[in-house]
Each structure stands twice: as C-alpha cells, then as structure tokens.
C-alpha positions in Angstrom: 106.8 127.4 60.4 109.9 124.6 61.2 111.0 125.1 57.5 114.5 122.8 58.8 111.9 119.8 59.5 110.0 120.4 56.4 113.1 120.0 54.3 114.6 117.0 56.4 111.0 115.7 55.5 111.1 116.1 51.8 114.7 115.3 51.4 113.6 111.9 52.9 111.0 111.8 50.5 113.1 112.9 47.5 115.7 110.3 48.3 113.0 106.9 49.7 110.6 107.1 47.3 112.4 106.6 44.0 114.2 104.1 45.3 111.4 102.3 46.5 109.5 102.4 42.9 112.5 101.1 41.7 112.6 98.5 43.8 108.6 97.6 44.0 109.0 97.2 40.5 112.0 94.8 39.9 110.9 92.8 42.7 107.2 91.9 41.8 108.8 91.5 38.1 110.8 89.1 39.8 108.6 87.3 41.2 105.9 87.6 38.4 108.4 85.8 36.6 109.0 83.2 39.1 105.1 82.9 39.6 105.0 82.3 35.5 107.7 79.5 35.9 105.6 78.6 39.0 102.7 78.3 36.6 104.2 76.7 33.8 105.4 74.1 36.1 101.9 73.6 37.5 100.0 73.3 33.6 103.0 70.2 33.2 102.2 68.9 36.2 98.4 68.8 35.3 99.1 67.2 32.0 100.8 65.0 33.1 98.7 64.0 35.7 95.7 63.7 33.0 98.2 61.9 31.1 98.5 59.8 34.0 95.4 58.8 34.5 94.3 58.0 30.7 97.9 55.1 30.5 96.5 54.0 33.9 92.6 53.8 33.3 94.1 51.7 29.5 96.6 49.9 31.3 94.1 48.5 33.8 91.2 47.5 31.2 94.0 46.0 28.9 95.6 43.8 31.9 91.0 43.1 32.8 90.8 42.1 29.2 93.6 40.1 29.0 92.8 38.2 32.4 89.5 37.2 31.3 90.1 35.9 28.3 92.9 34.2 29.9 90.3 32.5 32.7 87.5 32.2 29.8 90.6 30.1 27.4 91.2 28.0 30.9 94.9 28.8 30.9 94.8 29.9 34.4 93.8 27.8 36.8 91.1 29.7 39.7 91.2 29.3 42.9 87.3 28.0 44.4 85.8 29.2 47.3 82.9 27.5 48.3 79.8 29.0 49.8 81.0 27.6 53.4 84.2 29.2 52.6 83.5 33.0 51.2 82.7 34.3 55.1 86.7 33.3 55.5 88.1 34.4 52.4 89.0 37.9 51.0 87.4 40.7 51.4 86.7 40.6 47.1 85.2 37.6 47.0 82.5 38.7 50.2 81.6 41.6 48.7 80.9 39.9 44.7 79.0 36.9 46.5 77.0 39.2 48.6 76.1 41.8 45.7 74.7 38.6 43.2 77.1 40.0 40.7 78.6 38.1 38.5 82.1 38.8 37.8 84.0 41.6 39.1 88.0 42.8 39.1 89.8 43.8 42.4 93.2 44.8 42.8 95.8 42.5 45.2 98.9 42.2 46.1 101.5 45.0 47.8 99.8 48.5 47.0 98.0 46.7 44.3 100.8 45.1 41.9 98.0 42.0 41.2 94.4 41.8 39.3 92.1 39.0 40.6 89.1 38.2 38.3 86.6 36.6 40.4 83.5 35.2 39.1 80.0 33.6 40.1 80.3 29.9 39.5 77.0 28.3 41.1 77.5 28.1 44.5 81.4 29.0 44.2 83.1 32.0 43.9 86.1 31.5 41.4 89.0 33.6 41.7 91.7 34.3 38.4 94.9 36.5 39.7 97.8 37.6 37.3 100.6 39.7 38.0 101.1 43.4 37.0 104.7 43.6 36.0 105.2 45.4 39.1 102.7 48.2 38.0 101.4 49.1 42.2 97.7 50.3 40.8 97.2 51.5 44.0 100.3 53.8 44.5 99.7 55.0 41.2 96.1 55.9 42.0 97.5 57.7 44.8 100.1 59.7 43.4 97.7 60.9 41.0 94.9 62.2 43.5 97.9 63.8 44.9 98.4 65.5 41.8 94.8 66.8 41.1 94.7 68.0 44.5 97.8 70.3 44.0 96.8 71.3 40.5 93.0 72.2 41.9 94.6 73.9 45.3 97.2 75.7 42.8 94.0 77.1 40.3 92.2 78.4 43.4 94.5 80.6 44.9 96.6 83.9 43.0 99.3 83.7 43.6 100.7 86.5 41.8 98.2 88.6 43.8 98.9 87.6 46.9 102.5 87.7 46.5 102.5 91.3 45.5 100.0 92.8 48.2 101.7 91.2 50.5 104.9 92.8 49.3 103.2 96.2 48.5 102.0 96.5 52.6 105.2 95.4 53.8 107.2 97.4 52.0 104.6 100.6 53.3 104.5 99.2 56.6 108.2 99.8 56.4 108.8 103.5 55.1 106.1 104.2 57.6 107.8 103.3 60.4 111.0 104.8 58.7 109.1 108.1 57.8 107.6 108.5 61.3 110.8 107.9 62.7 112.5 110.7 60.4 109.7 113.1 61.6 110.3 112.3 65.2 114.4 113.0 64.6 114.0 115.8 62.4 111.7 117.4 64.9 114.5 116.6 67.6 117.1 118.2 65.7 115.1 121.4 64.5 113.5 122.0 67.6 116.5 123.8 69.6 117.6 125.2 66.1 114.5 127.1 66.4 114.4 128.1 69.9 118.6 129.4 69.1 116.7 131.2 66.0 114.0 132.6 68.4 116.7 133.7 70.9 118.8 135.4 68.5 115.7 137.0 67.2 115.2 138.5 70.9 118.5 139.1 70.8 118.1 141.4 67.9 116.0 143.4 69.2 117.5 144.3 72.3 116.3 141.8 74.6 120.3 140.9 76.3 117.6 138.5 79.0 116.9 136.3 76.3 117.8 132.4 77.2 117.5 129.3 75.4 117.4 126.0 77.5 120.0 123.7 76.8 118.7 120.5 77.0 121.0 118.4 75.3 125.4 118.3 75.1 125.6 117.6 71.1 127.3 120.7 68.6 123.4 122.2 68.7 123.7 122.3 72.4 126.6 123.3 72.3 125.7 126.3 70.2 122.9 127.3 72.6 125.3 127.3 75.6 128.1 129.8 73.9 124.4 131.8 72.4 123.6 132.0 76.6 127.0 132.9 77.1 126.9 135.3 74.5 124.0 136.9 75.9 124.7 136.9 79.4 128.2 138.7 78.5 126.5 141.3 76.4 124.0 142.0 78.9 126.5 142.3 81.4 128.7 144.4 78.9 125.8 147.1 78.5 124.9 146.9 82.5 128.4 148.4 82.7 128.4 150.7 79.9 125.2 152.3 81.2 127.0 152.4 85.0 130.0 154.0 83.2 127.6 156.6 81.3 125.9 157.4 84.5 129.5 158.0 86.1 130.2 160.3 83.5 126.6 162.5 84.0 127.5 162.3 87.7 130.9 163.5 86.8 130.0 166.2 84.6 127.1 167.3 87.7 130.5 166.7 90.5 132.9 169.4 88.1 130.3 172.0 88.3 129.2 171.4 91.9 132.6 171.4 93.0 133.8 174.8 91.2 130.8 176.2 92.1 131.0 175.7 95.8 134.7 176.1 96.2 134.3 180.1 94.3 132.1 180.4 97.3 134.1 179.4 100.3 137.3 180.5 100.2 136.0 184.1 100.6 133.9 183.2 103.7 136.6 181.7 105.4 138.6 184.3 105.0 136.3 186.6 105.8 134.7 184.8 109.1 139.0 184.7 110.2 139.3 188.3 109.2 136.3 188.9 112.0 137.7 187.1 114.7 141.1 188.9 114.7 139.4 192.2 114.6 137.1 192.0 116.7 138.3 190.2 119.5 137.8 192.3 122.5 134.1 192.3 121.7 132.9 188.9 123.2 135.6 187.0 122.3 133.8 183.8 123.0 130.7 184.2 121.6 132.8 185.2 118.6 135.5 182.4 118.7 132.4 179.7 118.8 130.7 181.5 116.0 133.4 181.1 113.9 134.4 177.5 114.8 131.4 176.6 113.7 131.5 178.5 110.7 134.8 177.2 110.1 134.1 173.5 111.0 131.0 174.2 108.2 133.4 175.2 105.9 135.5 172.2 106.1 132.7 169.9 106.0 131.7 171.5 102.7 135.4 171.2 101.5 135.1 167.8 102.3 132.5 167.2 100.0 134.1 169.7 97.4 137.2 167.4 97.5 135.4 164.1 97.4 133.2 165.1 94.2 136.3 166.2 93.1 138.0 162.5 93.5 134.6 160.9 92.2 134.7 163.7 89.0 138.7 162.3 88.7 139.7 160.0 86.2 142.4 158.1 88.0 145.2 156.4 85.8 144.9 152.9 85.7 148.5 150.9 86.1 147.5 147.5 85.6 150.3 145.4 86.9 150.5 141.3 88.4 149.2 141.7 91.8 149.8 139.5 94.8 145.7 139.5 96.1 146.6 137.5 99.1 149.4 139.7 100.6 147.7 142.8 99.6 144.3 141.7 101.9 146.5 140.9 104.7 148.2 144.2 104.6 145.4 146.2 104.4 143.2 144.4 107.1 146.1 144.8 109.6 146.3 148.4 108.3 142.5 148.9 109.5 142.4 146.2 112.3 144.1 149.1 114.5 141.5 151.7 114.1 138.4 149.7 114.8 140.1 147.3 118.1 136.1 146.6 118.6 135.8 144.4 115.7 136.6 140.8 115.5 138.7 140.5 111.8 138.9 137.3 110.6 140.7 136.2 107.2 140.4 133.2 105.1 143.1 133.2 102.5 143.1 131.0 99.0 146.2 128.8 98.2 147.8 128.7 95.2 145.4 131.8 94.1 147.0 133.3 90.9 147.7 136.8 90.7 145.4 139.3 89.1 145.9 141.7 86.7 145.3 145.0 88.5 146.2 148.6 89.5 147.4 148.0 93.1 146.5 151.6 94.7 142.8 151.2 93.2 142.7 147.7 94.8 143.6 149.3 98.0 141.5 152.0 97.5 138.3 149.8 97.5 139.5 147.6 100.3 139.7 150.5 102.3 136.2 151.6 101.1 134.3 148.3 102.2 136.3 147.3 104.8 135.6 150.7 106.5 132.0 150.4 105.6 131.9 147.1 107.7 133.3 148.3 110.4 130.9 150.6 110.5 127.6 148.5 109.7 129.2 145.6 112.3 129.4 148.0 115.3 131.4 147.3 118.2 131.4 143.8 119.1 130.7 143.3 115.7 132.9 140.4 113.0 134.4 141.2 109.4 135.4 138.0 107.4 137.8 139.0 104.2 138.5 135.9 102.0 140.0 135.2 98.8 138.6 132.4 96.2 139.1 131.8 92.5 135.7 132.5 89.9 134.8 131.9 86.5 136.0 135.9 85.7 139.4 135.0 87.2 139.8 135.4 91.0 137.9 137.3 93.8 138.2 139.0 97.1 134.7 139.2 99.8 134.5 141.4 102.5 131.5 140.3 104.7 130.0 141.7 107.9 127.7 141.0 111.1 125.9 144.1 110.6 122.1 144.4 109.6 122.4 143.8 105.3 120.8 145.2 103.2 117.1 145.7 102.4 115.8 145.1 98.6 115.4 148.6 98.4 119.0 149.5 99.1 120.6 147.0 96.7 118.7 148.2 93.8 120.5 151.1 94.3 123.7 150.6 96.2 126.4 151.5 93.2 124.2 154.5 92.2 125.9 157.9 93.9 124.1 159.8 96.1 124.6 162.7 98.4 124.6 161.3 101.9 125.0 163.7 105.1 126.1 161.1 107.2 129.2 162.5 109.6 131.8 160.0 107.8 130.0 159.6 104.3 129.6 160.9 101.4 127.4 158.6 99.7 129.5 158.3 97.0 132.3 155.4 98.3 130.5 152.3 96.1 130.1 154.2 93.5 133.4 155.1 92.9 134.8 152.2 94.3 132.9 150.2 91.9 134.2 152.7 88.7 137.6 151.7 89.7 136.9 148.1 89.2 135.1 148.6 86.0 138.2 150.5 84.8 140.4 147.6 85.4 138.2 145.2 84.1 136.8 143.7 87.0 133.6 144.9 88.8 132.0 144.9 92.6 128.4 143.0 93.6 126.8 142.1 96.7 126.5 138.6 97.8 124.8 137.1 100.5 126.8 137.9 103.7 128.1 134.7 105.7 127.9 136.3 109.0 124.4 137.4 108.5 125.2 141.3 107.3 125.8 142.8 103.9 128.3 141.1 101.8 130.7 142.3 98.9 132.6 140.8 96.2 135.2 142.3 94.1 135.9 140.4 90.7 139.5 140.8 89.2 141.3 139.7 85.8 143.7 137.2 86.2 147.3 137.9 85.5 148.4 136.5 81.4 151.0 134.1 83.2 148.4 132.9 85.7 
C-alpha cells in the first residue's frame, strides 16, 4: 500500500476541490447575473421592437389616409400613365394595372422615404406621391425584422444553460488533467521512497545484499545512493568481523597446537642427539642418517610450531605516514636477488599520497605475495608491482604470469589451512590479510594483468593526504 501517494492524492483533493466549489459557484452567479442583464436587455429590445411596429403600421395608414384624401380633394396633382405607357413605367403602376385593382399604396423614394397612391382611372393609371418627412419605411421595416429575429433567436436558445455546462466540463476537463498529472508525480516521487523503505526493511533483517536502483540524481536519489553505500559498507564491515572471528578460533586452535607439539619435541631431539653420541661406533652412518632425518623432521615441525605461533600472535600495530612508493621499490629489489629467474617489473603512481600504516606489517605482506609470485610465475616467469590511488584511499597490486586461480581456490584463498608444501604453510594469506584488517585496510584478488593470479592491498590514506 503506497500510503505517501495516497496522501499526496487527498491533499490535492483537500486543497482543489474547495476551491473549485468556490469558484464554480461565484462564477456561474456571475454570469447568471450577466445572463439576467442579458435578458432584461433582450425583453426591452422586444418591446420596443413591438412598439416599433404598432407607430410604424399607424404612421403608414395615417400618411395612406392623408394622401388619399389629399388626391380625392384634387390638391395634388397625379401623374397619368396611359395604357401605352404602364409597360414603361414603374414597377407599381404594372403590377395595380395588371391585378384590375383599383387603388393601391407603394412605397418610393431612397429606402422608401415616399408614398405613391396610384389609382384605376379608365384606361390610365393615376399616380399621387407625398413625402414622408424623411421617415425611410423601408429601413424601418428592416430594422425591425432584424429585431424579431434576435428577440426569436434569443427565446430559443438557454443561455444560462449553456453557459454553465459549458463552464462545469471545462472546469472538470481541467482538474482532470491536473489530477492525473498529480497521480503520475506523486507516483514518481513515492515510488523510490518505497523501494529505500523496502531496502531498509531487507536491511533490517539482515539482508547487508540489499540494493536499491538509483534511477534518478534529486535528494531521493541521493538518499538511495548513501542507503547503497550504507549497505555495501556494512556488509563489508561484517565480512571482516566474521574473517576476524575466524582468526581468533584459528588462533585459539594455533595456541594449543603449538604448545602441544613443542612439549613433544624438545625431548625427542634431545633424545635422538643423545643416541648418536653414544652410540657411535655402532654403524655410525646408518645412525648419523637416521638421525638427520629425525632431526630435519623435527625442524620441519618447529617450523610449523613457530609459524602457528606468529599466525596465534597479535602483532602491535604502529600506524605511522608511509612512503608506499619507496617502500615497494625497496622491497622488490630486496626479493629481485633471490628469484634472478623472474622478470620484475614496477609501475609506480605520481603524486600518490601516503598511507596511514604500520610499515613492518606492510613489508611483511609484500614479502608474503611477492614470494608467492615468484613461486606461481616459475622461472622465466613476470611479476608486475604497481601503485594506484582507490576510492578507500590508495593501493598497492602484485600480479603474476603464473596459472591464477580456479573458482574453487578463491572462495577460499584468505581462509587458513595446513599446507605441506616444502616452503608453505598454508597460512601466509591469511595472516597477511589479518595484518591489513588491523590497520584498516584489507587484501582481495583482482584479475591478474599478466594472465596469473592478482593481489591488491587497500590502505588508509594518511590525515594530511
């Protein structure tokens, strides 16, 4: 349930619709009061327009009236258009001759301003025409359909309806568009918000491989990437605690081992050395080899004594500012002499900072994996040592041309094991890699860039770096 969304959602409602009643409901007001004045103005012009007509309609029998008793008192003299004549004269006197009326009034003049009286005089047509005042009968008649036709156009439509659902859709068509935009942002904003709340869920139960995907560079993505960070730092914080807890089992396991083994071989030396000087003129030989190889036995087991010893050691950590580039050269030339059948080669960072480190540890695992590449290049074999700067601070890699490693090694290559190899004792990695974890750094295997195995070794920076 996206309860962010929801509540973007009804905040939009809680703060649109309101003012939208509010506003619906001056507006039409508005405008039903501007369709009343509308109105109003529309019921004048209609009586006025009736009023129009009725002065008109009078005006025009009145001036009729007057101009025939006018012609019938013979004060106007007619103008006579004899039967040879009417096919040539106006249109008026035409139309009276060829209906057999017998009078008839037809308005004249410019738009009407003139009454003719024409009348049936045998086989004449007598015309009477007076003057208007200036009154266009015509126009007027006009202006007046024009009138009725507004008034009648205005009666048949609402208006005020139309008007207000016309308003009312446009003013949904709006806030839908505005609502469905709102849902489409508030989705976009609670969307990662619930992913970082998922993640931190996973988080909370243990899951240090949760990610979110960062998909966007505003303060929410920026949020996720410091939660990845987060995560990504406490998963490798407990990847080290648990290497440091196994350290300390393995210690524990190296204490016993080595006091164990140690109450048992100082009284068989002695005791195989006690042999050979008393018993000497007894087969001498036989005896001398039998006891070198006890004796070369015994050393090989206080080799191992002496190296579960170091690995069961907590060494004191001095970290100091460390000069990383000076110290690799001086411990490759250091080794360069006892394997002359590897190639060394030596890539060195400018302007590398120092690093915040116990020197002797650092050399410590130098010499661990360089002698390890030596020994997995061969002769004829190449070791490349370079320095570079990382996200943790700065870094020294030690690859070589030997075989790698499988999948199955790497899983566990930092893990200690008892190896009975002639120079190993299976447990170089592992405490190399303690060493760093004490100083803050740590050890992991890269891809090797000459085809072998490949080792980096992460280190603090110094505080004035």
């Amino acid at each position: 349930m996206n309860r962010l969304r929801n509540r973007l959602i009804l905040v939009f409602l809680a703060a649109t619709l309101a003012p939208l009643g509010v506003t619906l409901w001056v507006t039409t007001s508005l405008l039903d009061h501007s369709l009343n004045i509308a109105a109003a103005r529309e019921r004048e012009l209609d009586k006025v327009s009736l009023s129009l007509q009725t002065a008109g309609r009078a005006f025009y029998q009145k001036a009729c009236a007057h101009l025939k008793s006018e012609a019938l008192a013979r004060r106007i003299e007619p103008t006579r258009y004899a039967e040879a004549d009417i096919p040539r004269g106006p249109s008026a006197v035409r139309e009276l001759w060829e209906s057999n009326a017998e009078e008839q009034f037809s308005l004249s003049g410019q738009e009407g301003d003139r009454l003719d009286y024409l009348v049936r005089r045998g086989q004449e047509v007598w015309s009477y025409s007076s003057d208007l005042g200036g009154v266009a009968m015509q126009r007027l008649r006009e202006e007046y359909r024009r009138a009725r036709e507004s008034v009648e156009e205005g009666r048949a439509r609402n208006l005020r309806r139309g008007f207000t659902y016309a308003y009312i859709v446009l003013a949904a068509a709006i806030w839908s568009v505005s609502f469905a935009l709102l849902v489409y942002l508030a989705h976009r904003v609670s969307r990662p918000i619930q992913q970082l709340t998922a993640g931190l869920g996973e988080l909370a139960k243990g899951n240090l491989a949760a990610r979110v995907t960062a998909a966007r560079d505003d303060e929410v993505g920026q949020a996720i990437q410091a939660f990845n960070r987060t995560a990504a730092e406490l998963q490798h914080n407990r990847d080290r605690l648990v290497y440091l807890t196994q350290m300390a089992s393995w210690q524990l396991l190296a204490r016993k081992m080595a006091h164990e083994v140690k109450n048992s071989l100082t009284p068989i030396r002695l005791t195989v050395e006690e042999m050979v000087a008393r018993h000497a003129e007894a087969d001498p030989a036989f005896l001398q080899q039998a006891a070198q190889i006890v004796v070369d036995e015994v050393e090989s087991l206080e080799r191992r004594v002496r190296a579960f010893s170091e690995f069961a050691a907590e060494p004191p950590v001095r970290p100091a500012p460390l000069a990383v580039n000076g110290l690799v050269d001086e411990r490759v030339a250091f080794l360069r002499t006892g394997h002359p059948e590897v190639a060394y080669s030596v890539r060195l960072a400018e302007g590398l900072p120092r690093a915040l480190a116990d020197e002797d540890l650092v050399k410590g695992i130098l010499t661990n994996l360089l002698e390890n590449a030596a020994e997995a290049a061969g002769s004829g074999g190449r070791i490349l040592v370079l320095t570079t700067t990382s996200e943790s601070g700065l870094a020294i890699e030690v690859h070589d041309s030997g075989p790698g490693l499988s999948e199955e090694v790497r899983r566990s290559l930092f893990q200690p094991t008892i190896s009975f190899k002639k120079r190993g004792m299976g447990l170089g990695l592992s405490i190399a890699r303690k060493s760093a974890l004490l100083m803050g750094g740590d050890i992991v295997a890269t891809n090797g860039a000459l085809g072998g195995a490949g080792f980096r070794i992460q280190l603090p920076p110094a505080p004035d770096a």
